[in-house]
N, C-alpha and C positions, 0 to 999 in steps of 0.2 A: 798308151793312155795319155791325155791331155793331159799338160802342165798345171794347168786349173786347178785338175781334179787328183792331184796326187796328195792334199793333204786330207783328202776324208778317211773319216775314222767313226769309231762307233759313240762318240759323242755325243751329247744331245744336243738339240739346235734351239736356240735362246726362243722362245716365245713371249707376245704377246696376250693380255686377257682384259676383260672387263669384267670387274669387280661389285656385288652389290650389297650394301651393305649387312647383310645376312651372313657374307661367308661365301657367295656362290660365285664361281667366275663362268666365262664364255670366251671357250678359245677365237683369237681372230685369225685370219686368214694373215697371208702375208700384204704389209701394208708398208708399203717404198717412203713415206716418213714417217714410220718409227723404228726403220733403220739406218736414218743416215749417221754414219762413222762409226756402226757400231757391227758391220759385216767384216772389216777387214781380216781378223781372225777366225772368224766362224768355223765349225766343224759338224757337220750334220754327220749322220747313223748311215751305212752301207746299205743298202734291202740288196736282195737278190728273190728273185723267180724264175721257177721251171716249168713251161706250158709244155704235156708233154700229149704228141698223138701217135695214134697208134695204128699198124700195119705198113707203115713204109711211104713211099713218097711215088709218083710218076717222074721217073728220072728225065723223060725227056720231055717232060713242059716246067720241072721246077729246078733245072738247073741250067744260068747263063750261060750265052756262047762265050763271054770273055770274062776273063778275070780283072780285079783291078777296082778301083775308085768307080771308072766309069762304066761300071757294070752294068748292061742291060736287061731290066727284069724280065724273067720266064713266064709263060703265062700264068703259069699259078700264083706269082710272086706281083703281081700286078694291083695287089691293094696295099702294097710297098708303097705305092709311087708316093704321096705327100711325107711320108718319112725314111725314103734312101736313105737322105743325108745322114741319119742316124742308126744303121741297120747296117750290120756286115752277115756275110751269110758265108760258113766254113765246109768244106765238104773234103772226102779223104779220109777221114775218122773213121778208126777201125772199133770194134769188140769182138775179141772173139768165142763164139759160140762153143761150149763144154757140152757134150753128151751125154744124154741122160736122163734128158728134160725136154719137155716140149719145145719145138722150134720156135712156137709164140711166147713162151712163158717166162725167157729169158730178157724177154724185148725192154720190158717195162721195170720188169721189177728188179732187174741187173744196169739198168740205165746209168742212175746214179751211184752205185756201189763201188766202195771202200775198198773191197776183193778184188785181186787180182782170180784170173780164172780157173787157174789150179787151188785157188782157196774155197771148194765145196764145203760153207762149214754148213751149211742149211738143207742139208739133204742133200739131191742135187747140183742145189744151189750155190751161187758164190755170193749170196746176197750177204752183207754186211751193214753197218752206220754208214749210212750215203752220201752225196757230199751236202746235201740241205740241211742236215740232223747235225753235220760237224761245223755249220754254217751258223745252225741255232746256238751249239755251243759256246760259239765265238761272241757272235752279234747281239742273242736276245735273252741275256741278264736284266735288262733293265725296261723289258718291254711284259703286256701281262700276257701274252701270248709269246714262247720263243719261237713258235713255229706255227704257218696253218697251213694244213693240207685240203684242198678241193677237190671234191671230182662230178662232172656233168655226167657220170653215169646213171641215168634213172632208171635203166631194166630195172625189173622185179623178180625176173624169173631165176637171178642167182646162180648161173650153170657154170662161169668158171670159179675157180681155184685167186684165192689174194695176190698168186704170182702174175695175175692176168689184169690186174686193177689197182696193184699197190705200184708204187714208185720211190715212196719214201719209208726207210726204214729205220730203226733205232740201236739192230743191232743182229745178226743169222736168226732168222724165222721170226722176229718180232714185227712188222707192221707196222708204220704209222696210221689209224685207221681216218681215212677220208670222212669229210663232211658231205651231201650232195642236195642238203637242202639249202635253198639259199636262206630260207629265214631263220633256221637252227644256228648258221653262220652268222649272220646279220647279229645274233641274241648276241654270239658267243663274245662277238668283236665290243657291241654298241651297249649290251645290258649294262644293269647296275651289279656289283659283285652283292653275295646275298650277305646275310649279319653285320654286324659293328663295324664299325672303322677301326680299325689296330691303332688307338690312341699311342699306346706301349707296345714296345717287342714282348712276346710274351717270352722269348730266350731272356731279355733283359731282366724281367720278373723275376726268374727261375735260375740267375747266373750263379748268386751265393749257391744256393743248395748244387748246382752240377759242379759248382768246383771242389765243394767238400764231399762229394759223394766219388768225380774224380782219384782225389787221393787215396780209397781208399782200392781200388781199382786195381789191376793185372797192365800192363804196358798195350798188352792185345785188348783188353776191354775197353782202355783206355781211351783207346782208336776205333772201335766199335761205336765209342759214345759219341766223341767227335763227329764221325760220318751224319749220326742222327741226328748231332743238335745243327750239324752244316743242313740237313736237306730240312730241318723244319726250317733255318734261315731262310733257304728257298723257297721254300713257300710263302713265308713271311712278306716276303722280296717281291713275289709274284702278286699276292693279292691288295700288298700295299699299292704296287704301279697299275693294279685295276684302278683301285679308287682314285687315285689320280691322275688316271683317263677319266672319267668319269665326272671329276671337277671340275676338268674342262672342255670337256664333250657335250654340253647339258641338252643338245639337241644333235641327233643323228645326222649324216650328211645328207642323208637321203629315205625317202619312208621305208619302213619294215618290209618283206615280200610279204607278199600272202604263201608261199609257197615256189614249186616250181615252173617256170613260165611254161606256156602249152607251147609256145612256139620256142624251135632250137636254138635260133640266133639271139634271142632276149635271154634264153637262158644262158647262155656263154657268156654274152656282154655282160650280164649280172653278176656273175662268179668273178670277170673280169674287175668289177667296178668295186667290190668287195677287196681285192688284194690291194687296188689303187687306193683304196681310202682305209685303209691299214696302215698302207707305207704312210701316207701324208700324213695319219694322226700318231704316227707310231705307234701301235700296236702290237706290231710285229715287223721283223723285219727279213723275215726268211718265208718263202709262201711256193706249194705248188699246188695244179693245176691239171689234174686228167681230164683230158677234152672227152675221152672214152678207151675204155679198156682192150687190150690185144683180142685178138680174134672177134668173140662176140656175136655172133651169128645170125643175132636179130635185127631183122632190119629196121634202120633209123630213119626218120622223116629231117630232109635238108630243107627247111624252108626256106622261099624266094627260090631257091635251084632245079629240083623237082617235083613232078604234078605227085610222086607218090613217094614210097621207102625206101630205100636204097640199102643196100647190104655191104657195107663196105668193104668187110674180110673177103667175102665171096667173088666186088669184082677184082680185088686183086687178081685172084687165080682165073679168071676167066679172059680170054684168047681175043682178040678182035680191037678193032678203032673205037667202037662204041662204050667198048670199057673202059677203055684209057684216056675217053675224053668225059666219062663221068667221074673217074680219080681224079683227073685233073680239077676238076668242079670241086669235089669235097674237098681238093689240097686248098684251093683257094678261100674255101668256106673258113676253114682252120687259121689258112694266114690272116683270114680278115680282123677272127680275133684278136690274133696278135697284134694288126698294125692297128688296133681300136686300144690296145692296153696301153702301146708304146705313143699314142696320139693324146691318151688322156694324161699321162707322166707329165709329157712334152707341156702339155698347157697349163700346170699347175707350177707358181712360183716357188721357190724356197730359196731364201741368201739369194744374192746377187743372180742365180741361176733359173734351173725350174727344177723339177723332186727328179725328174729321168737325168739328169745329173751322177744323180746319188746313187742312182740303181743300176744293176743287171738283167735284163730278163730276156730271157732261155727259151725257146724255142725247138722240138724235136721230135726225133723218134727212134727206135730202139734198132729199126734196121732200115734197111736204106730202099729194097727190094723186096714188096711184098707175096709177088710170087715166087722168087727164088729164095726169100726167108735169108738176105744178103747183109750179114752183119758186119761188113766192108763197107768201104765209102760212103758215110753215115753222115747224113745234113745236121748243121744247127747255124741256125740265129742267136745273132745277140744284138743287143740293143740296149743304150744306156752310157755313160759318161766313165762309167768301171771299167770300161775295156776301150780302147784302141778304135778309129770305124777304119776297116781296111777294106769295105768294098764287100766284092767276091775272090773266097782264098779258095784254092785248090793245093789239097795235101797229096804229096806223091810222096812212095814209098811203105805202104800201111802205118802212117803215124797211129798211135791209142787215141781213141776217145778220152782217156786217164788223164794227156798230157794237158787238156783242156779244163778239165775237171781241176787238175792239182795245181794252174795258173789262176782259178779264179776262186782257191782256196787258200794261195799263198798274197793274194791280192787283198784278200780279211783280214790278213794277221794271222791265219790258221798254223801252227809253227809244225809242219809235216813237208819233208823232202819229198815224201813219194807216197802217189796216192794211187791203187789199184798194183796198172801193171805199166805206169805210167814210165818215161823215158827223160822225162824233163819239162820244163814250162815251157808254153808256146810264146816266144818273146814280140812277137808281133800282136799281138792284141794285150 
């Protein structure tokens, strides 16, 4: 990690406003004199994001012939090219696949999991608090969102199971459940919070009476009440940092959606634009992002790519040059996302830097090999000022996927030695 960026922390980062005499203010962007002398200390908020896709990857168009800085991108990896310089891409990451369970259904929803894989607390599953949710824990006390989950799956027809569409989870068989409307999102991030402003805590109101009702208590009750009057604090906490988003949010970045785009690349850029303008207003600071769910079977329209639908899971398993040069198409459809998220961070200021500074974002998939269903040698991107740019790594030896996970959970603050079935932090990113 850059020298730069080793003192970010989950701090707030000093803002600007315009004031009018009513009480209302208007957040300003970042403006180069009305910080001079006063960046030297700064400490802006972590974000982290995980874009995650599903079915595997065409190994031999999205993985370089060399490793290293001077890495040459694969074809799929070709809408890399204006931001290499800030993109390393990891490959060698293992998980390994527990018995039991669908060959797909592990991909997604065991991605980011806590579980090591003899931990089946969820049925089959080794599904646990993932590292986003232990991310929110850490980072988003002070945001009105700790966490937002997206997914660009718009089927209707509902045919798999949450192992096949969830990624983020709270804790064995709980779900984070995805948002997939962009304007449901748009509400959730940019609305006004509904009732009164919290003039008063209402705990403050009510502190005399819980401390004499307290004493009269059991030691176990004691700690029962406790627990209750911490998580109305929480709430308290949360809907107070609405309203002030809200103070100084007084116009959204960008208009409302009508809904979901008819075309597939607006709709991705939009879910895209959505996490980017969370990070920058703080809103949240921990966000994923299902491009679409495991298997899936119905076929999707690639706009710009194909004159028709394409089935994605399907050409996995199908044999010939034609299929692997249309994976390669949709690998590249999926990176374009990416380098359009990691392009809009880039352009946006914050302190002396710009917000992709401050961030992480993740890149992936749950196996590596979508016809051999190969949960060995597992790509990820990252990108962002949080980690290290080493280029192109290749891991030998089956490192864990884990050890990635519990380096950019030990990089928060998260105070956990071992996460999964991990081995150790990866000291090079």
């Amino acid at each position: 990690m850059n020298q730069r960026h080793m003192n970010c922390n989950v701090g707030l980062p000093r803002r600007h406003f315009l004031r009018s005499a009513a009480g209302g203010a208007l957040a300003l962007p970042w403006l180069e004199s009305l910080a001079q002398g006063s960046e030297s200390g700064e400490k802006f908020p972590q974000r982290y994001a995980f874009i995650y896709t599903p079915n595997g990857y065409n190994q031999d168009t999205f993985l370089p012939s060399s490793e290293g800085d001077s890495w040459e991108l694969a074809p799929a990896l070709t809408p890399l090219e204006s931001v290499r310089d800030q993109v390393s891409l990891l490959s060698g990451l293992d998980r390994e696949f527990v018995p039991g369970t669908g060959v797909h259904a592990q991909c997604g929803s065991c991605w980011l999991t806590s579980s090591a894989p003899q931990e089946t607390l969820d049925g089959g599953f080794p599904t646990n608090a993932t590292l986003d949710q232990l991310l929110a824990r850490q980072l988003g006390s002070d945001t009105p969102l700790p966490s937002l989950e997206l997914s660009c799956n718009d089927f209707t027809n509902r045919k798999e199971t949450k192992y096949f569409e969830c990624i983020s989870w709270y804790g064995p068989g709980h779900a984070a459940q995805t948002e997939k409307n962009p304007r449901t999102a748009f509400n959730r991030l940019f609305g006004r919070p509904d009732g009164n402003v919290l003039n008063q805590s209402v705990l403050d109101s009510v502190q005399r009476s819980a401390t004499r009702l307290a004493n009269r208590l059991s030691s176990a009750d004691r700690m029962k009440l406790d627990e209750y009057l911490e998580s109305v604090r929480r709430t308290e906490r949360r809907i107070q940092a609405a309203e002030r988003a809200a103070a100084r949010i007084t116009e959204p970045p960008f208009p409302e959606p009508a809904g979901i785009p008819e075309r597939r690349d607006e709709y991705l850029r939009l879910m895209g634009d959505l996490i980017v303008h969370a990070f920058r207003l703080d809103l949240t600071r921990v966000a994923t992002l299902i491009v679409d769910p495991e298997r899936w079977d119905s076929p999707r329209m690639f706009d710009g790519v194909f004159d028709s639908p394409q089935n994605h899971h399907v050409l996995t398993h199908t044999k010939g040059d034609e299929a692997k040069a249309k994976i390669t198409e949709i690998d590249r459809f999926h990176v374009e996302l990416y380098a359009y998220v990691v392009k809009q961070l880039a352009n946006i200021p914050e302190g002396n830097g710009m917000l992709l500074d401050h961030c992480c974002i993740v890149m992936g998939s749950g196996i590596s090999d979508g016809d051999k269903h190969n949960y060995a040698d597992l790509q990820v991107l990252l990108a962002g000022g949080l980690v290290s740019h080493i280029g192109f790594k290749q891991y030998a030896g089956r490192r864990p996927l884990a050890d990635l996970w519990l380096t950019l959970a030990q990089r928060a603050n998260v105070n956990i030695e071992r996460f999964a079935d991990s081995t150790g932090a990866i000291t090079d990113v």
